[in-house]
Biotite code that builds the C-alpha atoms (Angstrom):
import biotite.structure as struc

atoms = struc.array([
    struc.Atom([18.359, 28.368, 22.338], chain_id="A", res_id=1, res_name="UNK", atom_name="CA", element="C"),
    struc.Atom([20.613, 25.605, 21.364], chain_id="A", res_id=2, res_name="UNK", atom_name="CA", element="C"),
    struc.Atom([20.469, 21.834, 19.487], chain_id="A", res_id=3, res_name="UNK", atom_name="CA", element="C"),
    struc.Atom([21.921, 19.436, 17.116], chain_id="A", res_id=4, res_name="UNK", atom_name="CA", element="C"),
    struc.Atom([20.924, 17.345, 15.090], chain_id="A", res_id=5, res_name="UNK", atom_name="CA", element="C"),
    struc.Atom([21.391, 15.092, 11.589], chain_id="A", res_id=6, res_name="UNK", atom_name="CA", element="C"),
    struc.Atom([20.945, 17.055, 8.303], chain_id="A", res_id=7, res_name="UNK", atom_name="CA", element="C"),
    struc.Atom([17.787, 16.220, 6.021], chain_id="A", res_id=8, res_name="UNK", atom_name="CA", element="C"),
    struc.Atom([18.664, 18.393, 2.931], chain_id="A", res_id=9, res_name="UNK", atom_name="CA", element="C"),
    struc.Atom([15.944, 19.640, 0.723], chain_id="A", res_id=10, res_name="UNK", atom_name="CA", element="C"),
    struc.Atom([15.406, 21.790, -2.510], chain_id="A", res_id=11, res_name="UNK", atom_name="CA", element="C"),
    struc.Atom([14.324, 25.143, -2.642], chain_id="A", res_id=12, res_name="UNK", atom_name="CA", element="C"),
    struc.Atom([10.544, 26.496, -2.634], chain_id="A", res_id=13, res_name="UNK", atom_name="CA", element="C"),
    struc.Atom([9.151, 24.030, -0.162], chain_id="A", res_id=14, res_name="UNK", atom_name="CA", element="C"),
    struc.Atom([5.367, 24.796, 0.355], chain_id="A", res_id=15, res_name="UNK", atom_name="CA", element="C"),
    struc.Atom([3.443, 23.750, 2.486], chain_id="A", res_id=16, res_name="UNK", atom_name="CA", element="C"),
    struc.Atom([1.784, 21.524, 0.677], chain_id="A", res_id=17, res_name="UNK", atom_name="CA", element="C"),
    struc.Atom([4.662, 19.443, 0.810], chain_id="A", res_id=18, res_name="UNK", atom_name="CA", element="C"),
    struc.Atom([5.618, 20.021, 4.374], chain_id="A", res_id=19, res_name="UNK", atom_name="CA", element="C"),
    struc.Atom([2.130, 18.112, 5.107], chain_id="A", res_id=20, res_name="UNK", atom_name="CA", element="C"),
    struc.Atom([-0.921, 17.236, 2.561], chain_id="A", res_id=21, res_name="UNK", atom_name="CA", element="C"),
    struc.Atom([-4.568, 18.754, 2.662], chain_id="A", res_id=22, res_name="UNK", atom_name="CA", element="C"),
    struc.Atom([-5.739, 15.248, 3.022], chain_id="A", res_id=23, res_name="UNK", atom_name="CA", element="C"),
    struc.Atom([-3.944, 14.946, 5.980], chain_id="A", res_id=24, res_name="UNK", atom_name="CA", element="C"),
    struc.Atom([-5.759, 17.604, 7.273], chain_id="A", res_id=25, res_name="UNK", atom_name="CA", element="C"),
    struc.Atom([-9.358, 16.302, 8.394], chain_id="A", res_id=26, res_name="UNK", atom_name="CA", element="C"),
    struc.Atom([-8.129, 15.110, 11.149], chain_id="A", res_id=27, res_name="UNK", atom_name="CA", element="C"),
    struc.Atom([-6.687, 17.129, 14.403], chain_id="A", res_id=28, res_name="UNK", atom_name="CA", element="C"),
    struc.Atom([-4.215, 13.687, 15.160], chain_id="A", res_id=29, res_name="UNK", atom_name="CA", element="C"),
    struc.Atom([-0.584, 15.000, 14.992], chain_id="A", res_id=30, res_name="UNK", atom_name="CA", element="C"),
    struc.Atom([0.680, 11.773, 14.939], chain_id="A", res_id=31, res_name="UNK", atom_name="CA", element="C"),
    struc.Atom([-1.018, 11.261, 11.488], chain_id="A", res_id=32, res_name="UNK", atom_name="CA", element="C"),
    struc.Atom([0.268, 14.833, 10.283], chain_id="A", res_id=33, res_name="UNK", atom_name="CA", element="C"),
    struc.Atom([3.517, 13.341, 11.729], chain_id="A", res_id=34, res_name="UNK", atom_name="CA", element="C"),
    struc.Atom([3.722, 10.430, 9.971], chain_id="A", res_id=35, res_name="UNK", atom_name="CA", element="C"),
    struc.Atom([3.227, 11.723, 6.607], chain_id="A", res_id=36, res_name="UNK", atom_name="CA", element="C"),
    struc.Atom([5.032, 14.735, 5.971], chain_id="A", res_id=37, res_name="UNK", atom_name="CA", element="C"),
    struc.Atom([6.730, 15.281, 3.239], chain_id="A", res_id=38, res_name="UNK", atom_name="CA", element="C"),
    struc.Atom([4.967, 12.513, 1.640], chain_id="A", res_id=39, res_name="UNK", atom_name="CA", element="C"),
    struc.Atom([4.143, 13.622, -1.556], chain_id="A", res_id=40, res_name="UNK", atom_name="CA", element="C"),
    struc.Atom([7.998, 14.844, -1.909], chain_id="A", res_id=41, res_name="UNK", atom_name="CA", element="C"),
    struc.Atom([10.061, 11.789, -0.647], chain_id="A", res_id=42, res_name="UNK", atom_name="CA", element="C"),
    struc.Atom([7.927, 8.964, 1.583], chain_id="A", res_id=43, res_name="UNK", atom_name="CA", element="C"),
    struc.Atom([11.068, 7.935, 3.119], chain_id="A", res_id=44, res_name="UNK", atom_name="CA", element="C"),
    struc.Atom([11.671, 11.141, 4.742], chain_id="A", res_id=45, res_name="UNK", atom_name="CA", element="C"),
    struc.Atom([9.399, 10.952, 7.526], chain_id="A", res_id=46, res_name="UNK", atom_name="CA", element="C"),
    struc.Atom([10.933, 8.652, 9.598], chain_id="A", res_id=47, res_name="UNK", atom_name="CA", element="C"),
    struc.Atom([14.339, 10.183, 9.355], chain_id="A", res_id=48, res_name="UNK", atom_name="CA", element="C"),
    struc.Atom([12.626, 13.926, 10.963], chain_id="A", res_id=49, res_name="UNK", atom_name="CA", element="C"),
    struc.Atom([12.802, 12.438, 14.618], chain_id="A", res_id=50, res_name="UNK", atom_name="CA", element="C"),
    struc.Atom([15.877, 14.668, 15.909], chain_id="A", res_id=51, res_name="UNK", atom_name="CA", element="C"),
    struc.Atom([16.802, 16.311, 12.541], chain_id="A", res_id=52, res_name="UNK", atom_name="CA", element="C"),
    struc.Atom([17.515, 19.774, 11.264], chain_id="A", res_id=53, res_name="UNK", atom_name="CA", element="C"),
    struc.Atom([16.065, 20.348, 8.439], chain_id="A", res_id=54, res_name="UNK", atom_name="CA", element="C"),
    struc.Atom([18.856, 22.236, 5.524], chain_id="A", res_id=55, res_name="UNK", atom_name="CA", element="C"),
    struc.Atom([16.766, 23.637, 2.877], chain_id="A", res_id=56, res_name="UNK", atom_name="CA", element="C"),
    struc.Atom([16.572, 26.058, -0.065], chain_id="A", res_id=57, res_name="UNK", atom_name="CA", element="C"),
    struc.Atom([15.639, 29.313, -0.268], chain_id="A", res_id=58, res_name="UNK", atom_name="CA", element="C"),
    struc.Atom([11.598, 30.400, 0.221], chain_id="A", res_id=59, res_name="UNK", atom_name="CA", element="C"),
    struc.Atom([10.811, 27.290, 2.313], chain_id="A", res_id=60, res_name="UNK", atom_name="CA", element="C"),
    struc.Atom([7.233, 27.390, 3.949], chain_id="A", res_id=61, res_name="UNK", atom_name="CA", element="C"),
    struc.Atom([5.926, 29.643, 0.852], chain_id="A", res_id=62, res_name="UNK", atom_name="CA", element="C"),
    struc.Atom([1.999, 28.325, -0.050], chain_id="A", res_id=63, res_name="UNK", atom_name="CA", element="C"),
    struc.Atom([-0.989, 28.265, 1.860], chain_id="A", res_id=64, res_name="UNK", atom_name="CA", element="C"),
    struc.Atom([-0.644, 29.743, 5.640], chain_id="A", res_id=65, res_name="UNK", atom_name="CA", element="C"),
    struc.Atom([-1.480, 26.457, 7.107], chain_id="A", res_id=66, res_name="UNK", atom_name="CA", element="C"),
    struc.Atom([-0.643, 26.258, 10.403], chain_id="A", res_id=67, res_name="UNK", atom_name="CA", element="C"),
    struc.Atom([-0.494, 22.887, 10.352], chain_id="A", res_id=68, res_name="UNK", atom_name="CA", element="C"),
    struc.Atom([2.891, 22.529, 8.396], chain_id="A", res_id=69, res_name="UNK", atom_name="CA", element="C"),
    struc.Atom([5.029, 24.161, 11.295], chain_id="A", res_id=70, res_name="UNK", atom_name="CA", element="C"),
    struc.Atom([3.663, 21.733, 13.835], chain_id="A", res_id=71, res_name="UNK", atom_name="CA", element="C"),
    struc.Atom([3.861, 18.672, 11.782], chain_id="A", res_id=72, res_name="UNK", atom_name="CA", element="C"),
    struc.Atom([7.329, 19.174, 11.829], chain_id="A", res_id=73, res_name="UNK", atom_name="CA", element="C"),
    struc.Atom([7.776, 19.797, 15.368], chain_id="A", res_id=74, res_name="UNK", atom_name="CA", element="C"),
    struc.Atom([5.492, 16.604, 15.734], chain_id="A", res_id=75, res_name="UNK", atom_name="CA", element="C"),
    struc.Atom([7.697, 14.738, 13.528], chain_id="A", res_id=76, res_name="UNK", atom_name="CA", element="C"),
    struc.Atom([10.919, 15.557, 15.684], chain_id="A", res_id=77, res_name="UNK", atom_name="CA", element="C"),
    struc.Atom([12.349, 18.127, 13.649], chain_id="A", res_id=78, res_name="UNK", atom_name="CA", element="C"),
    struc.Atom([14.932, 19.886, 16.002], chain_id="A", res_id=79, res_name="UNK", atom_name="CA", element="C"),
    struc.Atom([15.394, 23.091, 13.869], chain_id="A", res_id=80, res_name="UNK", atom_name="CA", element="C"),
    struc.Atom([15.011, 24.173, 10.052], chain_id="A", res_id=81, res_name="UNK", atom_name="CA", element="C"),
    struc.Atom([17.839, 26.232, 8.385], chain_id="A", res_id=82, res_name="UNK", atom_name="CA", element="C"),
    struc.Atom([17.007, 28.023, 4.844], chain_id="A", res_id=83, res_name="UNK", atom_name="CA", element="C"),
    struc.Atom([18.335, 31.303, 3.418], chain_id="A", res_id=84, res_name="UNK", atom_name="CA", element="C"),
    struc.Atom([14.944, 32.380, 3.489], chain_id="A", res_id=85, res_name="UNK", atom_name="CA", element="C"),
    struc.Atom([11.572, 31.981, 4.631], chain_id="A", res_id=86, res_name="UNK", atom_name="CA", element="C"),
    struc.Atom([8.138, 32.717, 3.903], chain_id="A", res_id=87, res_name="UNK", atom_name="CA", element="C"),
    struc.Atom([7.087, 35.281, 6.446], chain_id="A", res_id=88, res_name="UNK", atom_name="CA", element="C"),
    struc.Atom([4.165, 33.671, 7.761], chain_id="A", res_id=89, res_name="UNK", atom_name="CA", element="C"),
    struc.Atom([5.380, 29.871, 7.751], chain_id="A", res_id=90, res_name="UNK", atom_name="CA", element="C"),
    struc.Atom([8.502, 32.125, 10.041], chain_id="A", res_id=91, res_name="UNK", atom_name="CA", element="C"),
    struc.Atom([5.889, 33.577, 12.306], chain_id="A", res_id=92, res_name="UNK", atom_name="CA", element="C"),
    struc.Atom([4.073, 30.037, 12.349], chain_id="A", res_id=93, res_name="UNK", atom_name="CA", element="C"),
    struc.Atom([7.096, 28.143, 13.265], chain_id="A", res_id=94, res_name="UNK", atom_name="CA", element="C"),
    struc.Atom([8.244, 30.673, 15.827], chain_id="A", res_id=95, res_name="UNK", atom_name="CA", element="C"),
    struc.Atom([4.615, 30.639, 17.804], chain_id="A", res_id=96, res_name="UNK", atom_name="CA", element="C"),
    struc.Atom([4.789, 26.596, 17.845], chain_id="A", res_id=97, res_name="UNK", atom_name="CA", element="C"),
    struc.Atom([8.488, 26.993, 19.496], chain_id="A", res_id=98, res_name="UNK", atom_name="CA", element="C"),
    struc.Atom([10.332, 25.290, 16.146], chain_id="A", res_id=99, res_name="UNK", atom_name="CA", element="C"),
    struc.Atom([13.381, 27.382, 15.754], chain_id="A", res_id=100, res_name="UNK", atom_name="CA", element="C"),
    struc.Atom([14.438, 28.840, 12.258], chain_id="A", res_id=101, res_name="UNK", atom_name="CA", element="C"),
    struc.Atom([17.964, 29.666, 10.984], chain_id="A", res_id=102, res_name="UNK", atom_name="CA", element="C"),
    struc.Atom([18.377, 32.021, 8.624], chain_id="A", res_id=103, res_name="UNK", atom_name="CA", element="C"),
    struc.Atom([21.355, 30.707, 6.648], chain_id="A", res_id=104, res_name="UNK", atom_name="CA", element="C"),
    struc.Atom([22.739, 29.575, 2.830], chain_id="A", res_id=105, res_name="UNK", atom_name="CA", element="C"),
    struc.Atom([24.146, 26.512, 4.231], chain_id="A", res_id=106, res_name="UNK", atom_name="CA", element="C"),
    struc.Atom([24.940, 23.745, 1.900], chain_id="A", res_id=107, res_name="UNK", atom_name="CA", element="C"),
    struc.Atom([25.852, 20.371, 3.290], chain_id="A", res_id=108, res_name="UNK", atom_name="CA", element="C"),
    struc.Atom([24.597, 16.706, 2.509], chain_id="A", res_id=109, res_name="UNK", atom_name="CA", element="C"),
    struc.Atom([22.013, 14.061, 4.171], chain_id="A", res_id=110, res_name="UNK", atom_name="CA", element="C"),
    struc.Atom([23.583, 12.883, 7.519], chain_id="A", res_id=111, res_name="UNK", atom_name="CA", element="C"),
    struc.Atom([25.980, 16.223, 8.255], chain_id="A", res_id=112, res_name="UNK", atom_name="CA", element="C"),
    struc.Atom([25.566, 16.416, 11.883], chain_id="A", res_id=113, res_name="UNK", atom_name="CA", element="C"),
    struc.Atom([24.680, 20.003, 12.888], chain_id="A", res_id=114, res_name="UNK", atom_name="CA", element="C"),
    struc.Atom([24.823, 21.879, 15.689], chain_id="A", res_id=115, res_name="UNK", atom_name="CA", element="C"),
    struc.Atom([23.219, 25.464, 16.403], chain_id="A", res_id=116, res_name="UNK", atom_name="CA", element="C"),
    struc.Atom([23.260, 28.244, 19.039], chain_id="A", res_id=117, res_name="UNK", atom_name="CA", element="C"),
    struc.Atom([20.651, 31.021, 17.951], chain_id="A", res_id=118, res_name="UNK", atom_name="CA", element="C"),
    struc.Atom([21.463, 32.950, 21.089], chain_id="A", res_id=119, res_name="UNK", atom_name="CA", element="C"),
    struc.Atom([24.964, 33.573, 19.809], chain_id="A", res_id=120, res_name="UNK", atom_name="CA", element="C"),
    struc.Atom([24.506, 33.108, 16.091], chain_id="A", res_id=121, res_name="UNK", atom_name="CA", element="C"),
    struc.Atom([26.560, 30.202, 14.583], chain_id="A", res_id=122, res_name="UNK", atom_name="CA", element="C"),
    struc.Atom([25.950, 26.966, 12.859], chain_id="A", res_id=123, res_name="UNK", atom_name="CA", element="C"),
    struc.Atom([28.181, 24.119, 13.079], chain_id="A", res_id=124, res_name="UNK", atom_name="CA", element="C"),
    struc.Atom([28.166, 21.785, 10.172], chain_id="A", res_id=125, res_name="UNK", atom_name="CA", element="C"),
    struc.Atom([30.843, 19.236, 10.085], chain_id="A", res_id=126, res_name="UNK", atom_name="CA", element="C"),
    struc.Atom([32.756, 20.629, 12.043], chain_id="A", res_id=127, res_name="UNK", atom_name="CA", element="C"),
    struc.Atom([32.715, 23.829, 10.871], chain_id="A", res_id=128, res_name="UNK", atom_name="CA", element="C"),
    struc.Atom([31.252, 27.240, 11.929], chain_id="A", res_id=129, res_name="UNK", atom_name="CA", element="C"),
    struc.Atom([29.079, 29.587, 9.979], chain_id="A", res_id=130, res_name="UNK", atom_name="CA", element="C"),
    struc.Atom([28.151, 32.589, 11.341], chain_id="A", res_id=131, res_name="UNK", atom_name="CA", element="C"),
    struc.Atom([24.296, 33.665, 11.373], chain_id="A", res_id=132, res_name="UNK", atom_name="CA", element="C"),
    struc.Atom([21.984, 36.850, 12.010], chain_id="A", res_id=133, res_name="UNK", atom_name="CA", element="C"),
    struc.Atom([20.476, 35.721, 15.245], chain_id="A", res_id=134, res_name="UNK", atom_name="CA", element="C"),
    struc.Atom([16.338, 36.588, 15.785], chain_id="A", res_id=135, res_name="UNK", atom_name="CA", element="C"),
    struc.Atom([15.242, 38.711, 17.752], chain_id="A", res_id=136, res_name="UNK", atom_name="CA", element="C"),
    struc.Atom([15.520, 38.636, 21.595], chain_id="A", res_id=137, res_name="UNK", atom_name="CA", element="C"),
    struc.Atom([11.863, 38.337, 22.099], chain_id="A", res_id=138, res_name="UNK", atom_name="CA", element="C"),
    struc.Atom([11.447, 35.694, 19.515], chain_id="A", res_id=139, res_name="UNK", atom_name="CA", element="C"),
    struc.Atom([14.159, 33.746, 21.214], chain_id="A", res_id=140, res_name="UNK", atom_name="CA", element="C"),
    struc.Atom([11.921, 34.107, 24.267], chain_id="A", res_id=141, res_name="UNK", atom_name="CA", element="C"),
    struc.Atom([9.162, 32.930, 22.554], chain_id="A", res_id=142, res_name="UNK", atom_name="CA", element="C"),
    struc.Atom([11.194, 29.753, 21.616], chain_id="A", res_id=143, res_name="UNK", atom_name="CA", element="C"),
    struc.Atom([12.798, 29.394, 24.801], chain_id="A", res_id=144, res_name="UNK", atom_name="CA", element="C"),
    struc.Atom([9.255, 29.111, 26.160], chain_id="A", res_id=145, res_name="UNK", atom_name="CA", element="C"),
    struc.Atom([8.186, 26.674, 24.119], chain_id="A", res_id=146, res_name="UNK", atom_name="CA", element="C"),
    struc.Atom([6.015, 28.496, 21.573], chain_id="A", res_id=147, res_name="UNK", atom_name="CA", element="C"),
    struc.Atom([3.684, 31.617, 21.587], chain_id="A", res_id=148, res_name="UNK", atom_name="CA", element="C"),
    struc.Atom([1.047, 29.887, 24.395], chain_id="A", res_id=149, res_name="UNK", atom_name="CA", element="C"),
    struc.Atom([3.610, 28.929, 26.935], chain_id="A", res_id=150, res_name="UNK", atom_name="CA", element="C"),
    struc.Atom([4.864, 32.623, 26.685], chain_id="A", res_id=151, res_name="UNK", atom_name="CA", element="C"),
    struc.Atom([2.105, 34.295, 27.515], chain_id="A", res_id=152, res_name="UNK", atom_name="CA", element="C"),
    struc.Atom([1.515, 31.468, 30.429], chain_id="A", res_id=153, res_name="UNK", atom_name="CA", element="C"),
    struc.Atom([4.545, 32.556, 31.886], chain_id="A", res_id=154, res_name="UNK", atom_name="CA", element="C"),
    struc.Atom([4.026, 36.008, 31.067], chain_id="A", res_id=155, res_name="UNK", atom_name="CA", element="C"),
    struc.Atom([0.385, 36.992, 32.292], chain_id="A", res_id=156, res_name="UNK", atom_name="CA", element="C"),
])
């Protein structure tokens, strides 16, 4: 699995509370979850998502286990998120909706175009290549299918 995309950078200890708000979350409408994530951090940031990669701090996705938060990214166009570290089950969350995690201490600024392969473990940011622990051959399966359902689908 493979993509690119502009850098949105973000601080450290993202929960998911912030990813997307628990009043957001009477209704099943993506679009809505879409539209405001990240709302109570920065309400400019969801319109920049569509086609981003996400460059955070460490522990993003720690909070509730909402499952919501992984796939009001992916709703909101986010291509990939990169963090040195995750909380385990906003990892497992994101992996089952097919939006691809990169285990990484990148640094880099709003804009950096980015490029990944998670297959062969590198990120490219500006231009320059980092090398990174790639997951695990199933969970690239599971992200090559498109998430946890279409695996199975394909996999009866």
């Amino acid at each position: 699995m493979q993509g690119e995309g502009l850098a949105v950078c973000l601080p450290a200890d993202i929960d998911t509370d912030l990813v997307i708000a628990g009043r957001y979350l009477r209704t099943k409408d993506r679009s809505i979850w879409a539209a405001h994530v990240f709302e109570d951090l920065d309400p400019t940031i969801a319109p920049r998502l569509k086609g981003s990669v996400i460059v955070a701090g460490k522990n993003f996705g720690c909070g509730s286990s909402r499952e919501q938060a992984t796939v009001a990214l992916r709703e909101a166009g986010v291509v990939a998120v990169i963090a040195p570290t995750f909380a385990r089950i906003f990892f497992r969350n994101a992996i089952n909706v097919g939006l691809p995690l990169i285990e990484s201490d990148l640094k880099c600024s709003d804009g950096t175009k980015i490029a990944f392969n998670i297959r062969d473990g590198w990120v490219d940011a500006a231009g320059k290549r980092y090398s990174v622990r790639p997951l695990s051959p199933r969970m690239q399966e599971i992200l090559a299918a498109g998430g946890l359902v279409e695996y199975w689908r394909a996999h009866p």
